[in-house]
Phi, psi and omega in degrees: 000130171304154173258174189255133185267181163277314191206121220245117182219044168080215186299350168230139192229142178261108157230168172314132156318175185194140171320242222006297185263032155297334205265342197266198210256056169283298164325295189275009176291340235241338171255013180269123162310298167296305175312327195259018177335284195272029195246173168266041173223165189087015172300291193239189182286134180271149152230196192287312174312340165282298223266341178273327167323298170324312184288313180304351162234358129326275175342293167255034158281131174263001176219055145217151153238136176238126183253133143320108149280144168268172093302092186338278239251039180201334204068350179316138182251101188275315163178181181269174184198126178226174159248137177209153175055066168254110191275113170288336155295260212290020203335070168255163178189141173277136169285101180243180218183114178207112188247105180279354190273063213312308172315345179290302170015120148075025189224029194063004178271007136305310232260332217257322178304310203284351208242322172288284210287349168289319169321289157349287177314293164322280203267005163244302178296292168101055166273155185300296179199136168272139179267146116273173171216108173251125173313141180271169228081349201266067192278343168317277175349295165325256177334292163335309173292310203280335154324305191266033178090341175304130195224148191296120164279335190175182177247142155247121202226146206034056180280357169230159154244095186245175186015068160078005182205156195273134224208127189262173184227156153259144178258143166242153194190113182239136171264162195271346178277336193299287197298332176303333197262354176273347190229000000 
């Protein structure tokens, strides 16, 4: 049985998280070290008791929307994807992104949720302009923005510290007329 979606992407769909994926390996994306490599995440330890906090305020949060990607043809909740800390004047929002599931890996389904939740932003939401913040390395990442049209605004430099050193980003960043003139 399908499950029912938000936004329909091909081999992948976007919906509200749901308890259900509290019970799955959500939680444990978040201590896997290669998964959280390039995130401002894996800092401190997740637990299932963390990660429904996290969701109960997903939830009632009003300047975030956090989406499940699925996978269609397994059903599976492979990872997320949002608009966050979304300023309703100035109608901006930062983009994270996270596919916790490895097998998913190297097969576009970052490339294709980034490209849906920009969409969003836009053509629903009615934002101004979307953010990213990518570590540099993070060449998935990287590729994903520039796919969805999004162009490098800057260097951060040595803005996360993670595993013992300090690591810069690039800020990425697309307007809606930018993006209304790529689609």
């Amino acid at each position: 049985m399908m499950e029912a979606f938000f936004i329909d992407g091909g081999p992948i769909f976007l919906r509200a998280p749901e308890e259900k994926d509290l019970e799955g390996n959500w939680y444990r994306w978040l201590n896997d070290p290669e998964v959280t490599r390039f995130q401002n995440k894996g800092i401190f330890p997740n637990t299932r008791e963390k990660q429904r906090t996290y969701y109960q305020s997903m939830m009632d949060s009003r300047s975030d929307v956090l989406l499940a990607i699925v996978e269609k043809d397994s059903g599976e909740h492979i990872g997320s994807v949002g608009l966050h800390s979304i300023d309703w004047v100035h109608r901006s929002a930062e983009l994270g992104i996270l596919i916790g599931e490895r097998q998913y890996w190297g097969r576009g389904y970052g490339k294709l949720a980034w490209g849906m939740i920009t969409w969003y932003g836009f053509e629903v939401l009615n934002l101004h302009r979307i953010h990213a913040i990518i570590i540099k390395g993070n060449n998935p990442s990287l590729k994903a923005a520039q796919a969805s049209g999004f162009t490098k605004e800057g260097e951060m430099r040595d803005r996360f510290f993670k595993n013992g050193r300090y690591h810069s980003a690039t800020l990425m960043s697309i307007l809606e007329g930018e993006y209304k003139r790529s689609f």
